[in-house]
N, C-alpha and C positions, 0 to 999 in steps of 0.2 A: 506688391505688398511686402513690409519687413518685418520682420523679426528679429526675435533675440535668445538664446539660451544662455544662462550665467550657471558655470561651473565651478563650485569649490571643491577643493580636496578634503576639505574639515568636513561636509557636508554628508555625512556613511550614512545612509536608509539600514543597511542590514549587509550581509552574505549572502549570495543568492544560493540557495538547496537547492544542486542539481535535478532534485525531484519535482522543482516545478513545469520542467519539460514532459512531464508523464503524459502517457496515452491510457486507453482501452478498449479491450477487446472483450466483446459480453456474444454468449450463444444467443445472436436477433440477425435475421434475415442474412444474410452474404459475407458477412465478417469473419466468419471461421470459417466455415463448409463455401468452397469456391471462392474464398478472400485468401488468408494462410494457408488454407489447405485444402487442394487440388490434387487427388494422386495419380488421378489420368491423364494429368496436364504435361509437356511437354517438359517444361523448366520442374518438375516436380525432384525432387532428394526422394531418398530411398524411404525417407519415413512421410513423403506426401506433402510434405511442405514447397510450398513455390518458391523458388530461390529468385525468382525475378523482384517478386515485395519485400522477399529478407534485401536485397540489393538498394529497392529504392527506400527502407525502415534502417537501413544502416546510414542513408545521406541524412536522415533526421536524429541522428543520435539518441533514439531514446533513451532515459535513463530507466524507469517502470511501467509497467502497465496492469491495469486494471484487472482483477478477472474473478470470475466466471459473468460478473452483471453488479449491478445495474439490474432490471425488474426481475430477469432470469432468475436470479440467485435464488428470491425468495420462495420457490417452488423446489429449487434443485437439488438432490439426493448426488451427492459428490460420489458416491460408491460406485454408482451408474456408470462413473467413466475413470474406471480403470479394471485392469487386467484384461483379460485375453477379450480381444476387441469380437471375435466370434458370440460370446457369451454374455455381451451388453446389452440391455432391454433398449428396444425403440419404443419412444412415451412420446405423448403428448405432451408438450409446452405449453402454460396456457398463458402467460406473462403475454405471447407475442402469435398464440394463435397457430404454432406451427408444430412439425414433428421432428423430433431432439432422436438423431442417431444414435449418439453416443460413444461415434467414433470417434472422439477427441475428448480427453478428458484432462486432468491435472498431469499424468503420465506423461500424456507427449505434450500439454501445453509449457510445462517445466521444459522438456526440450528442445522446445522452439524459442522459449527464452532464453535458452545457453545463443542458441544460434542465432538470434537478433540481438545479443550482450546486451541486455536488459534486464532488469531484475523483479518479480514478480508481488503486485498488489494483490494478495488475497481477501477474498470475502467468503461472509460465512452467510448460511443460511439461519435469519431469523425471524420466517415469516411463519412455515409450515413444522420449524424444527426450531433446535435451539440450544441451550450451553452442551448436553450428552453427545448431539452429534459433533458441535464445534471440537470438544478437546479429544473426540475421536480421529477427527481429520485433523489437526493440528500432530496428533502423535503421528498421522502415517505421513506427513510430509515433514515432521524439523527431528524427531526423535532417533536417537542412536540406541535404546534402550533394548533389551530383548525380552519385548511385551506381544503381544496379539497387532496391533495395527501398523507396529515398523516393522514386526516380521513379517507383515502381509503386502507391505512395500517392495521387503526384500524378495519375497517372491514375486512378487511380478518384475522382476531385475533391477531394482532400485537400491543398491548395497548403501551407499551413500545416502543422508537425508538430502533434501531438497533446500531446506534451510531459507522458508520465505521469513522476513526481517517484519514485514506491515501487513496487517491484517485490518479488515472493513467489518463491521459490530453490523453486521446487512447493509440495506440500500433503501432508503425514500421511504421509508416505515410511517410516516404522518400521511402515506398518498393513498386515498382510496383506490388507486387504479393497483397496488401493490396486495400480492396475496397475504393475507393476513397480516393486512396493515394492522396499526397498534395506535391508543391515545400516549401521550406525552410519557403518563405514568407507567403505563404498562411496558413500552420500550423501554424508559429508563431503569425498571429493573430487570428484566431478561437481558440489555446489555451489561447489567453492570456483574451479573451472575455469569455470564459470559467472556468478560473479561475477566473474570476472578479464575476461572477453569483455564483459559487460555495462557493467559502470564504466570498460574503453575506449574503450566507444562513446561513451557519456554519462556523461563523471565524476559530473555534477551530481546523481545518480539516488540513494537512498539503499536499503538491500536488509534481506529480511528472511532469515533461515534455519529450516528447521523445526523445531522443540521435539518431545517426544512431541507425539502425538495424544491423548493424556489421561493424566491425574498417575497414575492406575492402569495405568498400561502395566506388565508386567514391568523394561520397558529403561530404565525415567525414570531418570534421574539419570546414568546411565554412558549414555546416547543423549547427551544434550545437553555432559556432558565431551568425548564423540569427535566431534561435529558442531563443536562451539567450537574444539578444537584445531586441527581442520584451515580451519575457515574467520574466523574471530576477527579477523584483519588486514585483511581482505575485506567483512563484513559490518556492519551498523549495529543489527540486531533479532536476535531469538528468540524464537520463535512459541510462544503457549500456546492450547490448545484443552482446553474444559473444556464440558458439558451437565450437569445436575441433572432427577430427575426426582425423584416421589412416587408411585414404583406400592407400597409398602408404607400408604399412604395415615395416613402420620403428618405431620401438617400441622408439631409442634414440629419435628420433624427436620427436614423440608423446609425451614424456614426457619431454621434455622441454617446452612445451608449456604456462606450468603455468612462465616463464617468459615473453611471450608474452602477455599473460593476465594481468602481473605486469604492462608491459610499455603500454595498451592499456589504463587503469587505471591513470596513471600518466600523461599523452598526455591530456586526456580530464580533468581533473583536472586541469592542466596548462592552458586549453582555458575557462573553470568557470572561473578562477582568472583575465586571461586575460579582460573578459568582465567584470568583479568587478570592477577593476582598470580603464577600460572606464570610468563607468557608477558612479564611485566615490563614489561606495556602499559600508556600512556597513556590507552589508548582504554578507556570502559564500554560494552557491551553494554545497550543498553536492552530494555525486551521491549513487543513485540507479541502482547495478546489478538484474537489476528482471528477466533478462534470461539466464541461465547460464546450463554448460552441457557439456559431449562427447556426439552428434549424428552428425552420419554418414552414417552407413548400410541402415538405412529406410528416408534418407532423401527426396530422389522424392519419395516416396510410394505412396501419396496420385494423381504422375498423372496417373500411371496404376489400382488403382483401381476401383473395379467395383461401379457406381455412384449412389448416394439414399438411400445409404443405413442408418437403423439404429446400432449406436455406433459400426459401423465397426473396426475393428483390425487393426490400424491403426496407424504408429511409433512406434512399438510396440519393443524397441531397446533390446537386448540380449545383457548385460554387459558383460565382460571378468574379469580376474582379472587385466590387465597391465588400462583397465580403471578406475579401482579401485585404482589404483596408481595416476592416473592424475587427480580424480577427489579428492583424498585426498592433494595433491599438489595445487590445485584451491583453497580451503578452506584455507588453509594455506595464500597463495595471499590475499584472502580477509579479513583476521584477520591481514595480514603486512601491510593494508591499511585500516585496521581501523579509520585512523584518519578522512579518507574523504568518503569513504564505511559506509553506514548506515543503507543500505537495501541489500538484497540480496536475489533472489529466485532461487533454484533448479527448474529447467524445467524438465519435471513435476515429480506428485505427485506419480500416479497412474497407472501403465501399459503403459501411454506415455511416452516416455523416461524417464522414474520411478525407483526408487529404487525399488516400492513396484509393483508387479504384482499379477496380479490373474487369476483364470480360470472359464469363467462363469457355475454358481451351482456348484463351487469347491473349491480348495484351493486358500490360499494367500501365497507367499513367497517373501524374502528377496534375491534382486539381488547382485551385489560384492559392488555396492557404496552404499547401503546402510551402512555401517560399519563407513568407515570415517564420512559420512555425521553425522551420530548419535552421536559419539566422540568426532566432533566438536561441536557440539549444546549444548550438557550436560555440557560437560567440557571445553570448550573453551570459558569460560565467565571472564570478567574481566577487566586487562591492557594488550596489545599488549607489548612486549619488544621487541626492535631493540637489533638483537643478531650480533654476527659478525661467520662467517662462514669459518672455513680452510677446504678446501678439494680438492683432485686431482679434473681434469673436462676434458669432452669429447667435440668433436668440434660437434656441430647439422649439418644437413643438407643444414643448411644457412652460416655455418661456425662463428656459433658463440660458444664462447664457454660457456660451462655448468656446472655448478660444478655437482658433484655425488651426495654431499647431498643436501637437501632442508627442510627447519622447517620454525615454527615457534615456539613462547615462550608466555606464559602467566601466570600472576601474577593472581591468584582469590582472593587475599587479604584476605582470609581464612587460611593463613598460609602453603597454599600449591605453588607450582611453576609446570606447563605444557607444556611438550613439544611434539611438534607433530613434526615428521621427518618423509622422505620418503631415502632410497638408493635407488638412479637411476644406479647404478652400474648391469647390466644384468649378470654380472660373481664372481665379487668378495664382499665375506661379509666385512663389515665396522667397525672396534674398533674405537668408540667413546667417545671421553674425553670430560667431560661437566666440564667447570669452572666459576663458580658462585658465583659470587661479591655482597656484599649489601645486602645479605638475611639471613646473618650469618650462623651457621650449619644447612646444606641441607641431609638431606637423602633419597634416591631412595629407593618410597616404593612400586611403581608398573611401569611394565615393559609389556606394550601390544601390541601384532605384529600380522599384518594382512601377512600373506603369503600363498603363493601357487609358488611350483615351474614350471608348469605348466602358462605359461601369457595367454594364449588364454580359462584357463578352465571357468567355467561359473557355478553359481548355477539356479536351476531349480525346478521344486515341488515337485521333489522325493527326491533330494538330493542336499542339504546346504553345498557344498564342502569348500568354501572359507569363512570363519567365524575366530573371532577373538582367539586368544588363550592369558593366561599370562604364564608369562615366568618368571623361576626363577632369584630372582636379584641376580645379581653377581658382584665382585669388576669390573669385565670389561664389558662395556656396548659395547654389538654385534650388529651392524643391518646388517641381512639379505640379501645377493646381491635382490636386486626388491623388500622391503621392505617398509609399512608400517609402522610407530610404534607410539606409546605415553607411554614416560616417566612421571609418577609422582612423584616431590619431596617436601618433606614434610622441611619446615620451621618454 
């Protein structure tokens, strides 16, 4: 099979916002208690943290992560986790059915963000509570002022603020499954009172609002008119939350998906502008992907399991390699929509639908998405370039059609040029011809492919089956039928 990618230099998508590499971490099942933080654990630092995941969370570059949730949030009493760890209530969670220690809270989750150099997504809680508490916790984390909540910071030894930059207006508020969910209306004003309290505190701070919970809601499109309308002068983002799964077990379909991801992106985009153009604003609405993912296998998990428990095994998803294709083709989506993508977070970090897993008092290892993910973060920095794409294409399951190949392109104005491609071809490998306008002489100087011929195999703690290889450059550039790759050329 051939191909073709056409590369101009005139051709700019946008800058890509280091912040589309974002993760998160939400208190659900294994991700904090026995994921980050282990203090029994062998590899553990003095404050309980496993240095073996800060190790393998430093190869992925993150630049933010999420926190406290995702459905947690809406329940959560931030108070609960801080100060003297002896004196914190053990409660009930009822977002995920378990018991919330409350030995980790904003105190040490800031410090683990120093030490994974990452910088930290807050969310507020606006399910059970609402703006009084937000611009309370906003004072005891950015405020230098000498009030009640930054001096109750400073007594628990935090001289310095914390000084989180982005803040979440809650999480999934249209979803009945969320504690005091809300209609369209009634979110849009609790956020927008909410943001009015928060950006008095700290102008500097920039916010997010919430989108549906998934492009399949009933309410998409008239949620996000009525949340826009009322907070639009207030706010900086609008959240998308999207998951793909394969329980029909059609591997074409599955990995067409990252077009549906494309137009799910474009659609909401279209109704930000929409309401710009109402409201006769200056201002664009940029959007924040903070939930993003293949889960599927452990999606109901958490209603058969057994209840109470502490940091239960919970979404605990087992990658394959064909997910490792779809979740390298998602990355790709979000760097071709750079220009209005600003944020983006892999769901989740640690052991929850994670790249990174572990085994309590044991190892850490590398799942199959981890690889793309890491790729994209290090090297996928820069200019997006709109490429144009020749390739045969297979009809999806919806009868649409799909081309075989899928990339993207990036300038890092270091004299180099990046390209990340996936063959969705399950049969046949791909000769592809790159022709590259505006850069002057180009030379391919690395050639790296994620494969496994095996789409169901899986890495595990014994054995790293699915890991990246480089590949001799040759005058003919091969990709692999069910390939990942990244080409770099040097200009």
């Amino acid at each position: 099979m051939k191909a073709k990618i056409s590369i101009d230099k005139s051709k700019k998508i946008g800058e890509i916002d280091r912040r589309i590499y974002g993760s998160f971490i939400e208190h659900l099942g294994r991700a904090v208690y026995n994921g980050i933080y282990e203090p029994s654990h062998e590899n553990a630092d003095e404050c309980g943290f496993r240095r073996d995941v800060l190790e393998l969370i430093s190869e992925l570059n993150v630049p933010i992560v999420r926190y406290p949730g995702g459905n947690f949030v809406s329940g959560y009493n931030w108070e609960d986790g801080i100060g003297p760890k002896s004196e914190r209530p053990r409660k009930l969670e009822l977002a995920w059915l378990s018991v919330e220690t409350n030995e980790v809270g904003i105190d040490e989750f800031q410090e683990w963000a120093k030490l994974a150099e990452t910088d930290v997504m807050m969310a507020v809680n606006l399910g059970t509570r609402g703006p009084d508490d937000a611009r309370n916790l906003i004072e005891y984390c950015n405020s230098d002022t000498n009030t009640y909540y930054a001096n109750l910071r400073r007594k628990n030894g935090f001289d310095k603020p914390f000084g989180f930059k982005l803040w979440c207006l809650g999480n999934e508020m249209d979803g009945d499954w969320q504690i005091c969910h809300k209609t369209a209306e009634e979110y849009g004003r609790i956020a927008t009172e909410t943001a009015k309290v928060l950006k008095w505190v700290d102008p500097s701070i920039e916010l997010v609002a919430c989108g549906s919970s998934d492009p399949n809601m009933p309410t998409y499109g008239e949620w996000e008119k009525t949340v826009l309308d009322h907070t639009y002068d207030y706010v900086d983002y609008l959240s998308l939350h999207c998951y793909y799964g394969n329980k029909a077990q059609d591997t074409k379909n599955f990995l067409a998906r990252a077009e549906d991801m494309d137009n799910f992106i474009k659609k909401t985009a279209k109704i930000c502008d929409e309401i710009k153009l109402k409201k006769n604003s200056n201002k664009t609405i940029n959007l924040s992907f903070d939930e993003w993912n293949v889960w599927y296998r452990t999606k109901d998990e958490e209603k058969t399991a057994e209840r109470w428990q502490i940091a239960p095994h919970l979404l605990e998803e087992k990658y394959n390699f064909e997910d490792a294709l779809l979740v390298g083709c998602m990355l790709m989506t979000l760097q071709n929509n750079c220009d209005r993508v600003k944020i983006a977070c892999l769901a989740q970090l640690v052991n929850v639908i994670a790249p990174i897993m572990t085994e309590n008092g044991g190892k850490a290892w590398k799942q199959t998405i981890f690889y793309p993910y890491m790729y994209a973060s290090v090297y996928g920095n820069g200019s997006a370039l709109s490429s144009k794409n020749e390739s045969e294409s297979y009809k999806s399951s919806e009868g649409w059609d799909i081309p075989y190949l899928y990339s993207s392109v990036i300038d890092s104005s270091n004299g180099e040029l990046t390209i990340f491609a996936v063959n969705r071809s399950l049969n046949e490998d791909m000769e592809l011809d790159v022709d590259i306008c505006g850069f002057g002489d180009c030379t391919l100087i690395e050639h790296t492919e994620l494969y496994y011929d095996d789409l169901n195999a899986t890495n595990d703690k014994e054995n790293e089956r699915i890991k990246p290889v480089k590949r001799d450059i040759a005058d003919n550039v091969i990709l692999k039928k069910h390939s990942w790759n990244m080409l770099k050329y040097k200009y």
